[in-house]
Backbone bond lengths (Angstrom), bond angles and torsions (degrees), N, CA, C in turn:
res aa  C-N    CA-C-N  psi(-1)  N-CA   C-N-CA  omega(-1)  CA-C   N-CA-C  phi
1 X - - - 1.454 - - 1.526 109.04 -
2 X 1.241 126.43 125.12 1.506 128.57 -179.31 1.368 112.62 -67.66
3 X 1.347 119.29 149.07 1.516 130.49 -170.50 2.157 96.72 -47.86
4 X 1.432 100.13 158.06 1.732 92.08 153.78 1.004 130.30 -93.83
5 X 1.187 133.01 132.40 1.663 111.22 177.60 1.736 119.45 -55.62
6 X 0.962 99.96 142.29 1.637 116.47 -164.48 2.002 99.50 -64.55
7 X 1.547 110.95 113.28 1.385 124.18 165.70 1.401 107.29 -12.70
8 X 1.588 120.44 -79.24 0.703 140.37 -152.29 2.007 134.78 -35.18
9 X 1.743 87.84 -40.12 1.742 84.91 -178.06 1.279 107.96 -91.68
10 X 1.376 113.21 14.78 1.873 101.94 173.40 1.383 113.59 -95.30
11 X 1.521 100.52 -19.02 1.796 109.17 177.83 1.740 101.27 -77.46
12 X 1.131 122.73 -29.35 1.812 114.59 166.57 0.972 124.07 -90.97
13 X 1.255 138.99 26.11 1.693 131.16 178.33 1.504 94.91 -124.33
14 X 1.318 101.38 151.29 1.141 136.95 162.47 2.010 112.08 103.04
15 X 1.432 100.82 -168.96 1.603 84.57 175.64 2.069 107.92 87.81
16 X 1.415 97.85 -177.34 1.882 101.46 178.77 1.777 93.66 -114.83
17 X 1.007 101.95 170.85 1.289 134.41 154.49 1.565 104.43 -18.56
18 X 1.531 104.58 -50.21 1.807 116.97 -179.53 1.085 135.15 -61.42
19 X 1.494 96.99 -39.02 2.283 109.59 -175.33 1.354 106.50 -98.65
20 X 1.050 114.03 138.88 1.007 122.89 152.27 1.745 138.45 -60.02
21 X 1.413 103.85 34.74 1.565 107.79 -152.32 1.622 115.94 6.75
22 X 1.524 116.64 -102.63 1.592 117.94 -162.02 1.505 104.54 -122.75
23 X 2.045 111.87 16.78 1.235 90.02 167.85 1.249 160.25 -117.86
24 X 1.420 92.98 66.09 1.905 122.85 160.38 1.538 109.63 -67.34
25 X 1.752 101.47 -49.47 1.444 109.44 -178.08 1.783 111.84 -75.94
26 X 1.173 115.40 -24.04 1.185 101.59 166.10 1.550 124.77 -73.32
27 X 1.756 120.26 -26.38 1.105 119.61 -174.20 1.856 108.17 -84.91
28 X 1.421 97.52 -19.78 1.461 83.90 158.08 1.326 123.08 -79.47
29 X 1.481 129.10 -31.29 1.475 115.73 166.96 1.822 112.15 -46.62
30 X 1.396 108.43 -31.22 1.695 92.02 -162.79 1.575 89.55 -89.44
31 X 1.130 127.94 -21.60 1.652 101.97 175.49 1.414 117.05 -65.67
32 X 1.473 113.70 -46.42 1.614 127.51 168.80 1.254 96.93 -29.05
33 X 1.685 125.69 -69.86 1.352 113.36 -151.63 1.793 100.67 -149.23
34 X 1.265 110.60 100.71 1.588 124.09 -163.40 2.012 96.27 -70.30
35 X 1.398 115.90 -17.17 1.302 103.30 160.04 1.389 125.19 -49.63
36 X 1.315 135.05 -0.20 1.304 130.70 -165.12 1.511 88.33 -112.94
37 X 1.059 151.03 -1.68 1.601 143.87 -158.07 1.749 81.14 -83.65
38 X 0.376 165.40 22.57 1.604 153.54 -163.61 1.719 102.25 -133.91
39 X 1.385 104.01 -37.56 1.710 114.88 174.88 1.521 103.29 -79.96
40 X 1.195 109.28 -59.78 1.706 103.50 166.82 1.106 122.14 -41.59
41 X 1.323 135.79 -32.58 1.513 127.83 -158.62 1.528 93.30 -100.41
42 X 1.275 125.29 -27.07 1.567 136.62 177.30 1.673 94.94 -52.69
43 X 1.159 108.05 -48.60 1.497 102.99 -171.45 1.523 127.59 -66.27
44 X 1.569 117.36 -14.89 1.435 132.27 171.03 1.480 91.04 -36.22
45 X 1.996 133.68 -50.24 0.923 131.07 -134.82 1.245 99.60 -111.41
46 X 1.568 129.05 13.50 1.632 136.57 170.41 1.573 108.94 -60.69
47 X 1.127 89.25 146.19 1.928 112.94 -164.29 1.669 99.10 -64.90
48 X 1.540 118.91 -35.88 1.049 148.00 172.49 1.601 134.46 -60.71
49 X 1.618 125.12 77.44 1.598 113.69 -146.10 1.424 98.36 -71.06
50 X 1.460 140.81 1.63 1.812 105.29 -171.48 1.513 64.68 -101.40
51 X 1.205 164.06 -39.51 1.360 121.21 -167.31 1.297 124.53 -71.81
52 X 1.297 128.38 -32.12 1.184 131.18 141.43 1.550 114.10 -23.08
53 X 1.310 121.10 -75.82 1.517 142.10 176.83 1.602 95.28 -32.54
54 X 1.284 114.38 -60.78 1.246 128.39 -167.88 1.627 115.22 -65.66
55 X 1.698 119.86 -27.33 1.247 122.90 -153.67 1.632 92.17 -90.78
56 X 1.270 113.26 -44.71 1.306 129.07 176.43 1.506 120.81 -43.19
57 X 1.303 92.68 -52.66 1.355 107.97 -168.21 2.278 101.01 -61.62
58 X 1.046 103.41 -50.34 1.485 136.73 -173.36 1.764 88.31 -58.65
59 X 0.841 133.81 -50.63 2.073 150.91 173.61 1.238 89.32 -47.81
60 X 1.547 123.70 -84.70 1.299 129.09 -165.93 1.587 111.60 -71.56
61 X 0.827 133.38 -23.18 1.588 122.04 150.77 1.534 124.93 -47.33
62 X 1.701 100.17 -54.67 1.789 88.85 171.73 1.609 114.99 -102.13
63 X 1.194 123.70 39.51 1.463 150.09 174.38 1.704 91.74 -85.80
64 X 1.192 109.66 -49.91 1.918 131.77 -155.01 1.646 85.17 -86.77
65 X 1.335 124.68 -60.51 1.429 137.64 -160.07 1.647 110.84 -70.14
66 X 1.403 80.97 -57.64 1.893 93.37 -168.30 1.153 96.85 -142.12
67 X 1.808 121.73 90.77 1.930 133.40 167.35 1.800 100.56 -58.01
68 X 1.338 111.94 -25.87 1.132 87.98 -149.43 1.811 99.40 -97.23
69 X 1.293 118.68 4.01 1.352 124.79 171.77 1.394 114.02 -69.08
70 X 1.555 114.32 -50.13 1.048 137.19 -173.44 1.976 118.27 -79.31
71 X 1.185 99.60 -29.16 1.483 117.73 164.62 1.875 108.18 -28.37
72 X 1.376 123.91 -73.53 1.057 138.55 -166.75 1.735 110.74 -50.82
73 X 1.206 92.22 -33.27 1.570 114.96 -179.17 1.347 126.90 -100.19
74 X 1.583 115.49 18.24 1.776 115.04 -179.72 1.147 117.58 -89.13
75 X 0.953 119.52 -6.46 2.037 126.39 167.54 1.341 106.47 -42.88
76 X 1.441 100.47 -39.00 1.719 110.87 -167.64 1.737 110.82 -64.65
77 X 1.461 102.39 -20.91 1.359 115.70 -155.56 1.836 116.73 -94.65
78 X 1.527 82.80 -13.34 1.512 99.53 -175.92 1.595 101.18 -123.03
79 X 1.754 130.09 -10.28 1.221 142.09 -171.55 1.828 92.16 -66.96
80 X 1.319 97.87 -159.32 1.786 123.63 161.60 1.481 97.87 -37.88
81 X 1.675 142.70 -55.26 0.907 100.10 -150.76 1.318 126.82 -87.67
82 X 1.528 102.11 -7.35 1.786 117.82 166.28 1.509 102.32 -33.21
83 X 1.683 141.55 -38.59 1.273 126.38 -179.98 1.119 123.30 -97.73
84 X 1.634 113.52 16.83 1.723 122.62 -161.90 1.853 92.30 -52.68
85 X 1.104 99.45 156.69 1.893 115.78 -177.90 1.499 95.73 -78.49
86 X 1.164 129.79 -52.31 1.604 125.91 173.58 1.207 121.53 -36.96
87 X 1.484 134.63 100.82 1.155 143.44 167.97 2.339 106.35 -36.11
88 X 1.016 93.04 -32.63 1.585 114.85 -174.61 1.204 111.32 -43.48
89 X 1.519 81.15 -48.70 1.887 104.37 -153.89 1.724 83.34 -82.38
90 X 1.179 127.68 -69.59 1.342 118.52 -136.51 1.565 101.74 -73.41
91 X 1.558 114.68 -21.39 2.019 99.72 157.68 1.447 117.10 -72.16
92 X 1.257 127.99 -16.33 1.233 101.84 157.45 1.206 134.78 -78.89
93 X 1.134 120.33 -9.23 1.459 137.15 166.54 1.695 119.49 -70.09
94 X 1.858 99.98 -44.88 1.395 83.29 171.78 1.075 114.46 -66.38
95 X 1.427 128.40 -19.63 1.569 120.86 -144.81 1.170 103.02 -92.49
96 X 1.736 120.55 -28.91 1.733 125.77 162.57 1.440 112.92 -53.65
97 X 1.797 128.88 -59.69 1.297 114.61 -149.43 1.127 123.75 -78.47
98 X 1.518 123.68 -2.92 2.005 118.93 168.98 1.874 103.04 -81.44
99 X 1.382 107.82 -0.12 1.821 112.71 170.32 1.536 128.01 -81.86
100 X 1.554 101.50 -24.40 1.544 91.41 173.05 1.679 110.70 -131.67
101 X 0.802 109.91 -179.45 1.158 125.35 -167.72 1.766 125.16 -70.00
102 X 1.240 147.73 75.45 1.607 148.11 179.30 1.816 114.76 -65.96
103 X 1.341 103.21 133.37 1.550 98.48 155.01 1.765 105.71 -59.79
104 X 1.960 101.59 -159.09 1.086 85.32 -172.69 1.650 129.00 -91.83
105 X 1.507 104.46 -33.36 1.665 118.65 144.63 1.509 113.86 -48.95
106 X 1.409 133.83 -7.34 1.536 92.48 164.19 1.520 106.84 -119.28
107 X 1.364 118.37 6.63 1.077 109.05 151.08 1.054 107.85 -72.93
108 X 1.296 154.42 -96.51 1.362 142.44 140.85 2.272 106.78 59.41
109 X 1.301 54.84 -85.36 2.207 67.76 164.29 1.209 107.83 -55.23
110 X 1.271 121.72 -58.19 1.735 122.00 -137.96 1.808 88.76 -91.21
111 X 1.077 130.52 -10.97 1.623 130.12 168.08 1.254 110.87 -79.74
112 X 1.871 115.92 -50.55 1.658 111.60 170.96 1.192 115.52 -61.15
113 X 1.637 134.29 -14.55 1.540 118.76 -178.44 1.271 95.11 -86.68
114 X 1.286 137.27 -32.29 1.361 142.65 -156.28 2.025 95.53 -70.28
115 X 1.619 100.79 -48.17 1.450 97.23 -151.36 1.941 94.30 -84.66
116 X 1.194 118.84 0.73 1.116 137.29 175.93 1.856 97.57 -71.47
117 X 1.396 102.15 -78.27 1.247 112.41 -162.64 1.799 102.27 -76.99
118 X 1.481 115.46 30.92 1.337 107.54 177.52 1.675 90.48 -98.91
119 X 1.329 125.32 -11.76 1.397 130.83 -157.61 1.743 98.37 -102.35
120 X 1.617 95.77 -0.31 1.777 85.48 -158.23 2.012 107.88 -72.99
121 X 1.120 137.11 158.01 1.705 128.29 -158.43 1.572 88.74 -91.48
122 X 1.142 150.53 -14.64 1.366 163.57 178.75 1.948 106.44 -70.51
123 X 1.099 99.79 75.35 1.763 114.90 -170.55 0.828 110.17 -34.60
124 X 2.149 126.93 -54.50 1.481 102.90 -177.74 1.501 129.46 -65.51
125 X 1.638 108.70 -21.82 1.620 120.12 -174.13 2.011 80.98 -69.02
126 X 1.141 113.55 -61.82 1.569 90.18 -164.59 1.480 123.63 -38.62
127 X 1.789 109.75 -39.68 1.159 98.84 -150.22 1.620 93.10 -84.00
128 X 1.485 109.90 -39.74 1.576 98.97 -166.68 1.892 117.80 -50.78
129 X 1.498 95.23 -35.06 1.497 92.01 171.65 0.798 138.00 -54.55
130 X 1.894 124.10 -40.67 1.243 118.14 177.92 1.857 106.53 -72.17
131 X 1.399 120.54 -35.45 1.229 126.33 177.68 2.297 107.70 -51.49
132 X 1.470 114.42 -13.43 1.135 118.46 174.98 1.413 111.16 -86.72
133 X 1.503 100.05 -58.84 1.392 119.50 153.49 1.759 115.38 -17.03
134 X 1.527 112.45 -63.18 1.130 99.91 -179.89 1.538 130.53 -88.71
135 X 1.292 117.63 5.88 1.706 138.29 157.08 1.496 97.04 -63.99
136 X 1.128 130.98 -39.97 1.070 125.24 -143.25 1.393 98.08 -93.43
137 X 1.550 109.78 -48.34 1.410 123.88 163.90 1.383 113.90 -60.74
138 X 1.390 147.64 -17.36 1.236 137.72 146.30 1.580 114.14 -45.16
139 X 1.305 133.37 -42.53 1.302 107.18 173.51 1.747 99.52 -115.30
140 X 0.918 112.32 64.47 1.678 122.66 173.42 1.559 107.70 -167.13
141 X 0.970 98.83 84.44 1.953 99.45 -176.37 1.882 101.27 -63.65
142 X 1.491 101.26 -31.67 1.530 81.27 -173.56 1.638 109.24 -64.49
143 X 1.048 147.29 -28.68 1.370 164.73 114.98 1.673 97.51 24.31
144 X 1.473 125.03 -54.65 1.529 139.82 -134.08 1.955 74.04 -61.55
145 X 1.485 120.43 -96.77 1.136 145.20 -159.92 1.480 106.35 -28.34
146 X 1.075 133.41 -42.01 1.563 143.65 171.46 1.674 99.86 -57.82
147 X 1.525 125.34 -66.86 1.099 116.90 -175.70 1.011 117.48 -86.52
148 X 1.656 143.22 1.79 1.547 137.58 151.73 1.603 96.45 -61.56
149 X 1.266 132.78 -52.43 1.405 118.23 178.20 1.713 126.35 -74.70
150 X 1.305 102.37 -4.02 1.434 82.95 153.82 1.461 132.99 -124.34
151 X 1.482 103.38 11.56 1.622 122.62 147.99 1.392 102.53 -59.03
152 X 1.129 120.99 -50.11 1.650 123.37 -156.68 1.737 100.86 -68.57
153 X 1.240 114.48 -39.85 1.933 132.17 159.19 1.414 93.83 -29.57
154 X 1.483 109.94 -94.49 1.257 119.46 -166.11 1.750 105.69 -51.51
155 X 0.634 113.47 -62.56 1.909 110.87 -179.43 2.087 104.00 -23.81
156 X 1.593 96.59 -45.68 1.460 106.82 163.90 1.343 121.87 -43.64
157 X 0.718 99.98 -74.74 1.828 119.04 -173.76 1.583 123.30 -19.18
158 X 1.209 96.62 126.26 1.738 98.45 -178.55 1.147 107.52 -44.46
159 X 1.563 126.31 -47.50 1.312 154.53 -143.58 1.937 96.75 -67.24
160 X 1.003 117.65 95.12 1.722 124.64 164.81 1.833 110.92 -31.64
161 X 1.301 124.06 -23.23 1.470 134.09 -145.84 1.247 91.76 -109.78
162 X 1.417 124.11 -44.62 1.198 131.33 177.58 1.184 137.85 -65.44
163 X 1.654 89.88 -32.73 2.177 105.10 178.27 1.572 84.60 -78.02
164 X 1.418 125.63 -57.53 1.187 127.96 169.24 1.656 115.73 -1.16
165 X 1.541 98.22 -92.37 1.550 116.79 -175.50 1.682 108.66 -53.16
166 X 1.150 108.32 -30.37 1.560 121.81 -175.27 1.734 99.29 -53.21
167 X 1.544 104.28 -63.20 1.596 117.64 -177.00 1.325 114.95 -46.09
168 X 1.582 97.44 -51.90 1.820 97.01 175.30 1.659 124.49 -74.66
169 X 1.076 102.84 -18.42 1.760 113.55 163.98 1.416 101.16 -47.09
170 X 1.537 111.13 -74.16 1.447 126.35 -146.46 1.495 99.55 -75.26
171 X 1.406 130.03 -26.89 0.986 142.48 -159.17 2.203 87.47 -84.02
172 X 0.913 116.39 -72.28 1.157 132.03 -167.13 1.902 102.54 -36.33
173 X 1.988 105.05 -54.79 0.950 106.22 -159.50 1.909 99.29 -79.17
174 X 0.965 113.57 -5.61 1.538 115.80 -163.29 2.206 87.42 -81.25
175 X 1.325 103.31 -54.01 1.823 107.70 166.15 1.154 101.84 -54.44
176 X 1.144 162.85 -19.78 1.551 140.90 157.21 1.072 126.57 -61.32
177 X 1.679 95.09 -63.44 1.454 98.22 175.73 1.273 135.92 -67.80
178 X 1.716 120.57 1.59 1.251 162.05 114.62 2.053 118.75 -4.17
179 X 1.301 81.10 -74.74 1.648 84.55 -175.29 1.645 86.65 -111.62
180 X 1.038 142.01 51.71 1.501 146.35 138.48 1.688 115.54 -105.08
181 X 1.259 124.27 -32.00 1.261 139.97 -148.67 1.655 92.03 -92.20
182 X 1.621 119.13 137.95 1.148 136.03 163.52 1.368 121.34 -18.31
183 X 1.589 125.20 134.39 1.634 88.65 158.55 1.596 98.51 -135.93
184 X 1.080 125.95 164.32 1.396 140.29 -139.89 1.916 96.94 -74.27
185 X 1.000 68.64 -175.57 2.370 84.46 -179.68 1.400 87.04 -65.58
């Protein structure tokens, strides 16, 4: 009996840039059965960008849900598609890689795409990055000085969303270093 073709890329095609075609129903197939993460992640490399758009997006959802599904598969995340042309793609990417786990070269990577795409003119990729950026800098103090200056960017910014995200950055990392910090006899 010949393989089936895999559910999955008919629930992401079609639609704009905007809908999400059917994938709710696809992300319930991968919770049902995390054997399919392997067909999903195949799809990063569809000829087709909202499925792409779409596959990504579906990664970083159970990145948040389930790190450790997606674990096996983060090469992908720091590979080719770290430069995909889709503004789409590469916030979902930042927003996956402070979620799972890197040796020390690919963290290494997954900080240069980050501090790359902190420069990108596409506001949410800026902001979420540096906001990865600073997860990342929670357990990397050398990290701190890089992302106080580019909180301090965004704090700039004409952009209302940005001083915004800036506040909750700084705000977030100031509670870490909070319940990280010594406390007396």
């Amino acid at each position: 009996m010949p393989d089936e073709p895999d559910p999955l890329r008919p629930l992401l095609v079609g639609g704009d840039r905007r809908s999400i075609a059917r994938s709710n129903e696809a992300l319930a197939l991968l919770r049902a059965d995390p054997t399919r993460i392997a067909g999903l992640v195949s799809l990063v490399g569809d000829d087709d960008p909202l499925v792409v758009m779409r596959a990504v997006d579906l990664i970083e959802k159970l990145a948040h849900e389930r790190p450790e599904w997606i674990q096996p598969h983060r090469k992908r995340l720091i590979g080719s598609l770290a430069q995909h042309g889709a503004w789409e793609v590469r916030l979902q990417v930042a927003r996956a890689l402070p979620l799972l786990r890197w040796t020390a070269a690919e963290r290494k990577r997954a900080v240069a795409i980050l501090l790359g795409y902190a420069r990108h003119p596409q506001k949410f990729v800026k902001a979420w990055s540096v906001d990865s950026l600073s997860q990342f800098a929670a357990h990397d103090a050398s990290l701190l000085p890089v992302v106080e200056a580019l909180i301090e960017d965004l704090e700039r910014s004409a952009s209302p969303a940005l001083r915004s995200r800036a506040r909750q950055i700084r705000q977030r990392l100031r509670s870490a270093a909070a319940t990280t910090e010594p406390r007396g006899p």
